[in-house]
N, CA, C and O of each residue as an XYZ file, in Angstrom:
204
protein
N      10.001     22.098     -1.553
C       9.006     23.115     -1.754
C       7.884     22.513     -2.592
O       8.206     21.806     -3.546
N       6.583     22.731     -2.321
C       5.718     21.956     -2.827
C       4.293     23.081     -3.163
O       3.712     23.682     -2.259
N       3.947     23.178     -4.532
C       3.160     24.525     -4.646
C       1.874     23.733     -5.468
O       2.023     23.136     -6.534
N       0.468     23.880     -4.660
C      -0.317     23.769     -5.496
C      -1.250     24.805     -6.145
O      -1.548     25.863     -5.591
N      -1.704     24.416     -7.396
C      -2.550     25.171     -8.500
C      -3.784     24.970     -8.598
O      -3.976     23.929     -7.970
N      -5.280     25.534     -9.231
C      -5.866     24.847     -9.935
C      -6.001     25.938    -11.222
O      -5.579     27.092    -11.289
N      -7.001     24.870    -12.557
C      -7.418     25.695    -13.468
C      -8.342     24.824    -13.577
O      -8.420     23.601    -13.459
N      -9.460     26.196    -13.979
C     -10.650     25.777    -14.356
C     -11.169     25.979    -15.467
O     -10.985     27.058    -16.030
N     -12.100     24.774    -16.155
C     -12.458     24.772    -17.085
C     -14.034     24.383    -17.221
O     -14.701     23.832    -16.345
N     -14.519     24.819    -18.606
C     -16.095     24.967    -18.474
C     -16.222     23.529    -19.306
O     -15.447     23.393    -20.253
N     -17.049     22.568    -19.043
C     -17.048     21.293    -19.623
C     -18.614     21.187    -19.905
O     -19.258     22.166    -19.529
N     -19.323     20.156    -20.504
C     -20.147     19.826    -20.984
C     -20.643     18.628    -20.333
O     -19.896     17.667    -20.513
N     -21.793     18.359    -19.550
C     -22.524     17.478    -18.717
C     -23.791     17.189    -19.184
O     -24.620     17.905    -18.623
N     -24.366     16.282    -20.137
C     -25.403     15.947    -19.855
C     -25.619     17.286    -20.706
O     -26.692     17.732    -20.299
N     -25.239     17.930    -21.449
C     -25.899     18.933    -22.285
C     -26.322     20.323    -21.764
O     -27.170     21.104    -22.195
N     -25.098     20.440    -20.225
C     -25.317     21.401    -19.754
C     -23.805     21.599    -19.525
O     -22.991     20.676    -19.484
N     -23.483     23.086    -19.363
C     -21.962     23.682    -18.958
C     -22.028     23.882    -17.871
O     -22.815     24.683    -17.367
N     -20.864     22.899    -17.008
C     -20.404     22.625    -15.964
C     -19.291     23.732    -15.638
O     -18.992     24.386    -16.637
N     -18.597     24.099    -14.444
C     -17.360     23.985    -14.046
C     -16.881     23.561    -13.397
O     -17.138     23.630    -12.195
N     -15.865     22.859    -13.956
C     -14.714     22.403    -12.880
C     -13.244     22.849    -13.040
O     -12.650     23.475    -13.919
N     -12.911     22.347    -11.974
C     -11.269     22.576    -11.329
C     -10.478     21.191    -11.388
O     -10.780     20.091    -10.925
N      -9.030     21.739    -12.331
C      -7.875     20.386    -12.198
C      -7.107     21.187    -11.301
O      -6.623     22.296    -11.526
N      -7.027     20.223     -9.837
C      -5.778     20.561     -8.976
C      -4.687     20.205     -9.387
O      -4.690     19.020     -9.721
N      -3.531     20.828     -9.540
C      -2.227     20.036     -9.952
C      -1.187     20.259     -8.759
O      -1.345     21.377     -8.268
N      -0.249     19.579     -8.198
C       0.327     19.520     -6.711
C       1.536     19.341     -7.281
O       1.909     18.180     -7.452
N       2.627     20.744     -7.802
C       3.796     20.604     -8.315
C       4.459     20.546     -7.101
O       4.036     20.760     -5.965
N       5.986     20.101     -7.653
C       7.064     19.962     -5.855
C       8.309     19.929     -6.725
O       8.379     19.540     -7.891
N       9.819     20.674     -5.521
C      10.973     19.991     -6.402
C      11.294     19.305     -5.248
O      10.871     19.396     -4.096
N      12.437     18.331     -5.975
C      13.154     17.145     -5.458
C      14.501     17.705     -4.946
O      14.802     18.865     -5.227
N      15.235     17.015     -4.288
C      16.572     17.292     -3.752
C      17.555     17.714     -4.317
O      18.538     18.148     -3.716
N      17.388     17.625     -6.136
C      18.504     17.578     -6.735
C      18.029     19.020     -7.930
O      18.542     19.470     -8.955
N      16.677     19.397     -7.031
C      16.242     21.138     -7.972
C      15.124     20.516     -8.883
O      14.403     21.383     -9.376
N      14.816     19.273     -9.215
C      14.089     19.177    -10.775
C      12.816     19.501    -10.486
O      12.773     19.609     -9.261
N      11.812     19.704    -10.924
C       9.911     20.058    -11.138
C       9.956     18.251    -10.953
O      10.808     17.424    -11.277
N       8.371     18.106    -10.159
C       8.187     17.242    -10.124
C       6.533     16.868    -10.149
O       6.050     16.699     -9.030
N       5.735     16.738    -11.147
C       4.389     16.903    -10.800
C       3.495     15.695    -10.021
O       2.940     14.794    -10.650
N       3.442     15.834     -8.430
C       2.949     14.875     -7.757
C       1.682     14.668     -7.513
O       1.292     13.916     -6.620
N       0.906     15.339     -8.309
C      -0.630     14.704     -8.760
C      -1.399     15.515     -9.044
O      -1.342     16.654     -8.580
N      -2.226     15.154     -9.804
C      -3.768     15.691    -10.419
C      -5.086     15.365     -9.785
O      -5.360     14.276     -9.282
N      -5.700     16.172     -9.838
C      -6.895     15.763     -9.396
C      -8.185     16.515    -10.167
O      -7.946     17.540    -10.805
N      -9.062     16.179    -10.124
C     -10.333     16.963    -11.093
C     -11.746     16.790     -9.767
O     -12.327     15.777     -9.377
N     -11.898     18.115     -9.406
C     -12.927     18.753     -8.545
C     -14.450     19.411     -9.015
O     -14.883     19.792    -10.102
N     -14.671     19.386     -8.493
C     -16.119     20.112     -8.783
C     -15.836     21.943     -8.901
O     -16.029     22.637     -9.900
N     -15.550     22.199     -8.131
C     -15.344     23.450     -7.673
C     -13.757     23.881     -7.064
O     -12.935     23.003     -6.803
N     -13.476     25.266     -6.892
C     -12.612     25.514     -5.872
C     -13.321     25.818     -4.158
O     -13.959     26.801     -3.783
N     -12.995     24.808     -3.515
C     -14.033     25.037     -2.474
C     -13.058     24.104     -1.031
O     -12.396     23.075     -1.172
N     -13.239     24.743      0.023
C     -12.886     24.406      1.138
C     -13.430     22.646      1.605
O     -12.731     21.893      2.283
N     -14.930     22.260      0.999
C     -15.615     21.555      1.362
C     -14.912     20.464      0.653
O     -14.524     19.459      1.249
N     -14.706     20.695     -0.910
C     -13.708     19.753     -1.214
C     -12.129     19.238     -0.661
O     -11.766     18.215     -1.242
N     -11.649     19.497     -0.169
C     -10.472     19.385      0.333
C     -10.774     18.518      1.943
O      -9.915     17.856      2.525
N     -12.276     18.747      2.458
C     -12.072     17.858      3.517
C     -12.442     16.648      3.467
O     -12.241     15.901      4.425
């Protein structure tokens, strides 16, 4: 089973407030444990990103 997230946060660019999105791509393994199989940091939550 493999469930992804994001959260977004308001960051600081150049002296301007940005937002972005950390994808996080949790999963369990065969034996039940959490397994966090990656991060990623996006611009947005957006369809365009993902292709």
């Amino acid at each position: 089973m493999v469930f992804l997230d994001a959260i977004h946060y308001h960051v600081r660019e150049s002296n301007i407030v940005v937002k972005k999105s950390v994808y996080i791509d949790l999963g369990y393994n065969l034996e039940g444990f959490k397994e966090i199989l990656g991060l990623w940091v996006g611009e947005n939550e957006s369809s365009k990103y993902w292709l």
